[in-house]
C-alpha positions as CSV (number, residue, x, y, z in Angstrom):
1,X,75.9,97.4,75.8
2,X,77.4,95.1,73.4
3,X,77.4,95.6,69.7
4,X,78.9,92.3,68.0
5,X,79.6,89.6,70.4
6,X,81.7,87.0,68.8
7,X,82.1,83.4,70.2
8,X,84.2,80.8,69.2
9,X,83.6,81.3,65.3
10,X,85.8,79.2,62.9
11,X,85.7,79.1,59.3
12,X,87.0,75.8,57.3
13,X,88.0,76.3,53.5
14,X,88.7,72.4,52.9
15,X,92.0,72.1,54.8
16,X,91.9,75.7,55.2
17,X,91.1,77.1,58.8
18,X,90.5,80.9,57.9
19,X,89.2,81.4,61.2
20,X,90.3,79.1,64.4
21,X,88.0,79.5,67.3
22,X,87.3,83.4,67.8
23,X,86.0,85.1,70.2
24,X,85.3,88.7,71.3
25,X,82.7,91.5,71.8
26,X,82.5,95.1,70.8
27,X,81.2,97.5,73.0
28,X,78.4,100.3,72.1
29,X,80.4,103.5,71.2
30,X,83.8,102.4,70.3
31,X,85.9,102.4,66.9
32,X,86.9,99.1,66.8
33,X,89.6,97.6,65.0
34,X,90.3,94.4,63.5
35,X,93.8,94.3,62.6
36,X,96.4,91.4,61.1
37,X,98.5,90.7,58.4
38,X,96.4,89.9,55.0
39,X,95.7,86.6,55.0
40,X,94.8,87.0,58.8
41,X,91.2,86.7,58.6
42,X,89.4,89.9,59.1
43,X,87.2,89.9,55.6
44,X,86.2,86.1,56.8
45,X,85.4,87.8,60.1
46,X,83.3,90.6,58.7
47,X,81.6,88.7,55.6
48,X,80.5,86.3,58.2
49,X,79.0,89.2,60.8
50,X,77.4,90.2,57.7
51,X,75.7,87.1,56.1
52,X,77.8,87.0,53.2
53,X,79.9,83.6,54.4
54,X,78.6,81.4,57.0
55,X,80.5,80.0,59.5
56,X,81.6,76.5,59.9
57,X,80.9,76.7,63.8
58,X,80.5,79.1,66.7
59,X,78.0,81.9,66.9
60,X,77.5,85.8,67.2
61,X,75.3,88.2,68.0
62,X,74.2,91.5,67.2
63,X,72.9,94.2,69.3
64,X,73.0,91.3,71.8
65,X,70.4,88.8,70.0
66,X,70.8,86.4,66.9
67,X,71.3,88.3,64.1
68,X,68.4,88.4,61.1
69,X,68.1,90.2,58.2
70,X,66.3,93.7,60.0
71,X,68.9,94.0,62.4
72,X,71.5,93.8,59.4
73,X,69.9,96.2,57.9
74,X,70.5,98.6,60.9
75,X,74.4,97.9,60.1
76,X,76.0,100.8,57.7
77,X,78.6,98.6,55.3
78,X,81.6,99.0,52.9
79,X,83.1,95.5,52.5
80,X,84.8,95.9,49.0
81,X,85.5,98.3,46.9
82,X,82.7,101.1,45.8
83,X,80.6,100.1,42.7
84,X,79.2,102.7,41.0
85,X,78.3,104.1,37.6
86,X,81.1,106.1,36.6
87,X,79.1,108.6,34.3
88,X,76.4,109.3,37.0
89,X,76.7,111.9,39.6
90,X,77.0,111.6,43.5
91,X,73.1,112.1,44.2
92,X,72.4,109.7,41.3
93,X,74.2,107.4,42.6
94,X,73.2,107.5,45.9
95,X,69.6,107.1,44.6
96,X,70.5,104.2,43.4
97,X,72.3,102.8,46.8
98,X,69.5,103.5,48.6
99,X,67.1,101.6,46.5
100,X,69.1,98.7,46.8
101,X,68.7,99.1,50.6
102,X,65.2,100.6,50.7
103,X,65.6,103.0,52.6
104,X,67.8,106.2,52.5
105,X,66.3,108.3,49.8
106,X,65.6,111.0,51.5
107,X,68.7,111.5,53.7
108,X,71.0,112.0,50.6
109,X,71.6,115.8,51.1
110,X,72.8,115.3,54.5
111,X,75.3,112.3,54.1
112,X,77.1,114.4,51.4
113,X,77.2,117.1,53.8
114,X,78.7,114.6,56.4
115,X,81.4,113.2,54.0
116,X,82.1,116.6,52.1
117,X,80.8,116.0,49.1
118,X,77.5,118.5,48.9
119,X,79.7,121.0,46.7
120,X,81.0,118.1,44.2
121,X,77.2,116.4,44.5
122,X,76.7,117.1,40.4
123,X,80.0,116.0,39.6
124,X,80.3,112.4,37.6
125,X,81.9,110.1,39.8
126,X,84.9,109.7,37.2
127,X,86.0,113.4,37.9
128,X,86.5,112.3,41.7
129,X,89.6,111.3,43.4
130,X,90.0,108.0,45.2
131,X,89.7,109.7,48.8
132,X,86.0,111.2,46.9
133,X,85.4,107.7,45.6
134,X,85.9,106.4,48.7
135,X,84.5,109.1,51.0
136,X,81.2,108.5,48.4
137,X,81.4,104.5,49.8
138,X,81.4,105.5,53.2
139,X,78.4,107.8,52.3
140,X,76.2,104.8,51.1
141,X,77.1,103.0,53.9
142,X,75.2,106.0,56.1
143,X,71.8,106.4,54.3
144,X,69.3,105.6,56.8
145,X,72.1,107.2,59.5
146,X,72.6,103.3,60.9
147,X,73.7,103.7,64.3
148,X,76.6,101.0,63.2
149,X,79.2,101.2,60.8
150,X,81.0,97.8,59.4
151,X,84.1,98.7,57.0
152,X,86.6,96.9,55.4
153,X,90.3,98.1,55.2
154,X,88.5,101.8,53.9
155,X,91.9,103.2,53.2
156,X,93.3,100.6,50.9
157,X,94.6,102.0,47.6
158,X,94.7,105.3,48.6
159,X,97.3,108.0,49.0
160,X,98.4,109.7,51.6
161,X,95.8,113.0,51.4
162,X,93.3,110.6,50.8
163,X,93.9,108.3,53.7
164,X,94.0,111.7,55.9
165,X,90.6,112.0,55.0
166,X,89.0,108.9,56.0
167,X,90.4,109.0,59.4
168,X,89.3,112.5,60.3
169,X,85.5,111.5,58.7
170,X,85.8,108.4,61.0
171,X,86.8,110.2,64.0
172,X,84.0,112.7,62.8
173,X,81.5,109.7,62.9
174,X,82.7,108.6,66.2
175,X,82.1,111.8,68.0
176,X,78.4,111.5,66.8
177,X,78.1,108.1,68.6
178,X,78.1,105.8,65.7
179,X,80.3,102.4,66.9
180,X,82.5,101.7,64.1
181,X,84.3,98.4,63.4
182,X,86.4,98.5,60.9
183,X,89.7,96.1,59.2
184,X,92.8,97.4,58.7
185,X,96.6,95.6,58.4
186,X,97.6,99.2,58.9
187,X,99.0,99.5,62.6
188,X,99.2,103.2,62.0
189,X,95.7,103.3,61.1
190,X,94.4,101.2,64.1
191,X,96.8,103.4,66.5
192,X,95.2,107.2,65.5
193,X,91.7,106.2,64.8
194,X,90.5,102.9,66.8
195,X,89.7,102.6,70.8
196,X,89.5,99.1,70.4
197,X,91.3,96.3,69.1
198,X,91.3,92.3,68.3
199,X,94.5,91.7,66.6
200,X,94.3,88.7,64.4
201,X,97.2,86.0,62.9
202,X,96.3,83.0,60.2
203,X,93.1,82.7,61.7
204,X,93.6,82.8,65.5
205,X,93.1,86.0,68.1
206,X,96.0,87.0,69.8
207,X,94.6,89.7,71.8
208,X,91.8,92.4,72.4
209,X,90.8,95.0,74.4
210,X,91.5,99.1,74.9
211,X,94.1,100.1,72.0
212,X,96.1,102.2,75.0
213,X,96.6,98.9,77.0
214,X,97.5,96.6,73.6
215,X,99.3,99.0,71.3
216,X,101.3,100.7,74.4
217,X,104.8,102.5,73.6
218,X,107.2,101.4,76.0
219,X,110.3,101.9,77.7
220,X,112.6,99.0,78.0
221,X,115.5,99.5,80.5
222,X,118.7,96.9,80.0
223,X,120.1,95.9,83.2
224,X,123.0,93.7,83.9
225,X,125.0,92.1,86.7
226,X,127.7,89.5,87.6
227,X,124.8,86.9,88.8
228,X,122.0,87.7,86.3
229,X,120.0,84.9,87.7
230,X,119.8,86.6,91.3
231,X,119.4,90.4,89.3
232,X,116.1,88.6,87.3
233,X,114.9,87.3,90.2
234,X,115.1,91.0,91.8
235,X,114.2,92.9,89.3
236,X,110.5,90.8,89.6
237,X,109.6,92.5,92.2
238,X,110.6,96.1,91.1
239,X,107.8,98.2,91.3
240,X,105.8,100.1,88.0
241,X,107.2,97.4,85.8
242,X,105.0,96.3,83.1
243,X,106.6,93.3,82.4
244,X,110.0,92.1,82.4
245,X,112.4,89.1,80.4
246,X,115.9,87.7,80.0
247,X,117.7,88.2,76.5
248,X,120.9,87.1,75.6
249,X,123.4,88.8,78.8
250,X,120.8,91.0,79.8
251,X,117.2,91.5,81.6
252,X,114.9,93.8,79.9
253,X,112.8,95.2,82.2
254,X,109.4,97.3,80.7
255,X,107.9,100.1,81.8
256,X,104.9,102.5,80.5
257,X,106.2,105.2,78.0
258,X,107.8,108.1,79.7
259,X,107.4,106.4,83.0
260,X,111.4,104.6,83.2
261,X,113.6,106.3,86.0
262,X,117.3,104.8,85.2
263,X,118.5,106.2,88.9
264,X,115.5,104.7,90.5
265,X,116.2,101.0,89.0
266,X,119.8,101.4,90.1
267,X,119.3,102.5,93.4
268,X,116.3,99.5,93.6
269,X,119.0,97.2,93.1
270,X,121.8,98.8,94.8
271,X,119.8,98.6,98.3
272,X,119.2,95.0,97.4
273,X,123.0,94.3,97.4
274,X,123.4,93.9,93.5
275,X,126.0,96.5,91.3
276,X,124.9,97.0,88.0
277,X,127.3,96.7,85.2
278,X,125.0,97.9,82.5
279,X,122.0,100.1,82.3
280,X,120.4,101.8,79.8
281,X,117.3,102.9,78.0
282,X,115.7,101.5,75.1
283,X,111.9,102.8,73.5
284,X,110.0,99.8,72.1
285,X,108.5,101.4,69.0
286,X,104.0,100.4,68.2
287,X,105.3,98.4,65.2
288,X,108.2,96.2,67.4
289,X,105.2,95.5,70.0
290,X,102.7,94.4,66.8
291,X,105.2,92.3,65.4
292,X,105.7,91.1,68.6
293,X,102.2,90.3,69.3
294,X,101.8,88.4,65.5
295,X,105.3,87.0,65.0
């Protein structure tokens, strides 16, 4: 089943095309990542899913019909930063959340217990720390226990412990089926928490699908010969290649992480009647293959 399925959405500001013909869906169960430079989009992209912007063409759905104000309401969000009273407490706070929402108030003793905050619950919200702020967002975006969760970049500002513990209580949420579709610019973020990704640059999808298949660490293996024409042309039929290019006096050829075999490239091309002059092993790093992907 499809959670969010996106098609063909664009968003004008004047001469400004925020978003240029999108399109993707996000399947039931995942942690789905939207991820591009700032300026790429992704809080268009999310305001629109949630009503707050409307788009300037294309269309969406939500759990696979047009969306309307109920089934927005089955969607768990933090889009910007946390506002609440700084001299109430947790529950006081939430009480307040869930108002605003109209529904919730009774599940209050069990969200703190989700995001860790039952034993800080009588605390003022000034005495927290920015991972406590922020974990207290995430734990208005769960009255009602939506089945959905929409964030916006829900580690921004904060330091390292407290980045730490947003990803673990994401991955906590994922294991208890929630989908979760959240917007980072942080590769790092997208890498150890998301299964899914749509990367995103000034507006226009580059790619998205399976984070293992997108984000994948390779091995590059630089190969040259006297005729590197005839060695490219060779080399495209080498088997377990991912892909494969010329650079400068060389032909990169790139293979899964952990998978190159420098003797078994060598003696490929050996049987073929070409002697290698150079050969040697290179790892493409997540954040080469990202810049890559949005460069």
């Amino acid at each position: 089943m499809e959670i969010l399925n996106i098609k063909n959405l664009s968003k004008n500001y004047g001469t400004v095309q925020a978003l240029k013909q999108v399109s993707f869906s996000v399947p039931a169960g995942t942690v789905f990542g939207i991820l591009g430079p700032n300026g790429s989009g992704k809080t268009t992209l999310l305001g629109i899913v949630m009503d707050v912007l409307k788009p300037t063409s294309g269309t969406y759905e939500i759990f696979g019909q047009s969306p309307t104000a109920d089934q927005r309401k089955q969607i768990g969000t933090l889009l910007e930063t946390p506002n609440f009273y700084h001299y109430l407490n947790a529950v006081e706070n939430l009480k307040i959340s869930a108002a605003i929402k109209g529904r919730g108030v009774d599940d209050i003793d069990r969200v703190l217990e989700v995001v860790d905050l039952a034993k800080r619950k009588n605390s003022k919200f000034s005495t927290y720390s920015l991972g406590m702020k922020q974990r207290l967002a995430i734990g208005a975006a769960l009255l009602g226990n939506p089945d959905v969760l929409v964030f916006d970049e829900p580690t921004n500002g904060l330091d390292p412990v407290g980045i730490a513990e947003i990803r673990e209580l994401i991955k906590k949420l994922s294991k208890e089926g929630k989908t979760i579709i959240m917007a980072s610019h942080l590769l790092d973020e997208v890498e150890k928490v998301c299964t899914h990704v749509a990367i995103l640059k000034q507006g226009t999808l580059i790619t998205y699908g399976d984070v293992n298949e997108i984000l994948i660490n390779e091995d590059v293996v630089e190969t040259s010969a006297a005729d590197l024409e005839q060695l490219y042309q060779l080399l495209q039929r080498m088997p377990g290649k991912l892909s494969i290019n010329r650079k400068d006096q060389v032909v990169q050829v790139n293979f899964s992480s952990g998978t190159a075999d420098l003797a078994a490239v060598n003696r490929f091309c050996f049987d073929a009647g070409i002697t290698i002059t150079h050969l040697q092993l290179k790892k493409k790093s997540l954040e080469t293959k990202f810049l890559e992907l949005t460069h």
